[in-house]
C-alpha positions as CSV (number, residue, x, y, z in Angstrom):
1,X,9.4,6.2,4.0
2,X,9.8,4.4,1.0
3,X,9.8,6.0,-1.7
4,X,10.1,5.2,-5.5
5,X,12.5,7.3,-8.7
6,X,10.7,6.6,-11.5
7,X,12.5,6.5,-15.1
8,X,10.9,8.4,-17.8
9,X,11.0,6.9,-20.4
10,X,11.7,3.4,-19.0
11,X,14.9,1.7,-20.2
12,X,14.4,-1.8,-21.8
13,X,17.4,-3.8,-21.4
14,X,18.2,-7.9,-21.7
15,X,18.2,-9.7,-18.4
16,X,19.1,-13.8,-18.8
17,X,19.7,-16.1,-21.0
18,X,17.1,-16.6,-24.5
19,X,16.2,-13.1,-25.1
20,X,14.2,-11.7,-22.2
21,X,13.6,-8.3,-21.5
22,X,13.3,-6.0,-18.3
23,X,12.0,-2.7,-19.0
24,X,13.3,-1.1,-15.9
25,X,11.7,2.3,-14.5
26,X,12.7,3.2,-11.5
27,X,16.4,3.5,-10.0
28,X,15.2,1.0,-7.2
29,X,15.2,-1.2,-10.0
30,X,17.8,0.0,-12.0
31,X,20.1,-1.1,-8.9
32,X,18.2,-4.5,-8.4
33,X,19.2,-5.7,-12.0
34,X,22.8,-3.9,-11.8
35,X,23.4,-6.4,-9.4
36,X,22.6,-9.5,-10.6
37,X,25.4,-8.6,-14.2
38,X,27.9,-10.8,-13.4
39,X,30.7,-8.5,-15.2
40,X,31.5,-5.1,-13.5
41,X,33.8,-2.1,-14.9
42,X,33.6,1.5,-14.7
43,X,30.5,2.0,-16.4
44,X,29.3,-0.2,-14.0
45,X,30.6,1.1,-10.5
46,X,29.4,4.5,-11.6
47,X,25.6,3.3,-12.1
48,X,25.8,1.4,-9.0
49,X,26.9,4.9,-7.1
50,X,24.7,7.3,-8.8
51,X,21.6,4.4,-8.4
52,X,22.6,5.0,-4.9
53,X,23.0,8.8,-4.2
54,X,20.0,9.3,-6.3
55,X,18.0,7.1,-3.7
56,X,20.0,9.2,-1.1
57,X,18.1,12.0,-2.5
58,X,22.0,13.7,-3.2
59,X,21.1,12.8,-7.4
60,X,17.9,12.8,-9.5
61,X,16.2,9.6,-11.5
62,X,17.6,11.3,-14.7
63,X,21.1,11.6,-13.3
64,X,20.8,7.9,-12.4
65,X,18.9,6.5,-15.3
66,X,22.0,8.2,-17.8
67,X,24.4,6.2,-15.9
68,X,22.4,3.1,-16.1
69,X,21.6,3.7,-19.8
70,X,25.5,3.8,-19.8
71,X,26.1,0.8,-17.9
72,X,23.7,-1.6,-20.1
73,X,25.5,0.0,-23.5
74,X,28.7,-0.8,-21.9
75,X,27.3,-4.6,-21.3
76,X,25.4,-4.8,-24.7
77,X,22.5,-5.3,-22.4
78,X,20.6,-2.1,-23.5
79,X,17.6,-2.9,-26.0
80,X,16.0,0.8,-25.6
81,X,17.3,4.0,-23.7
């Protein structure tokens, strides 16, 4: 089964170069862009992981969207958390 963690709210972070913007809303996405950021760190790895248990059903969307949130501050990616 595939099945989808939504976000709520979404998170709106910049993806790219010139300005544009993702709003992610789901962890499934959360880990798609988390791995196309060149740079990783600790903020990082623990998005990835929590992305990851929470689509392991062993963390919640909320769980996994904090770390994310953190992950894009960490960057200077996040527009909106």
């Amino acid at each position: 089964m595939n099945r989808r963690h939504d976000f709520q709210p979404s998170v709106t972070v910049l993806i790219g170069i010139g300005g544009l913007f993702d709003w992610v809303s789901s962890v499934e996405r959360a880990a798609d862009v988390l791995l196309t950021w060149p740079q990783h760190g600790i903020a990082w790895n623990a998005a990835v992981d929590m992305c990851r248990r929470a689509m392991e059903g062993a963390a919640t969307a909320g769980q996994a969207r904090r770390a994310f949130v953190e992950a894009a501050l960490a960057k200077g990616n996040l527009v909106q958390g």
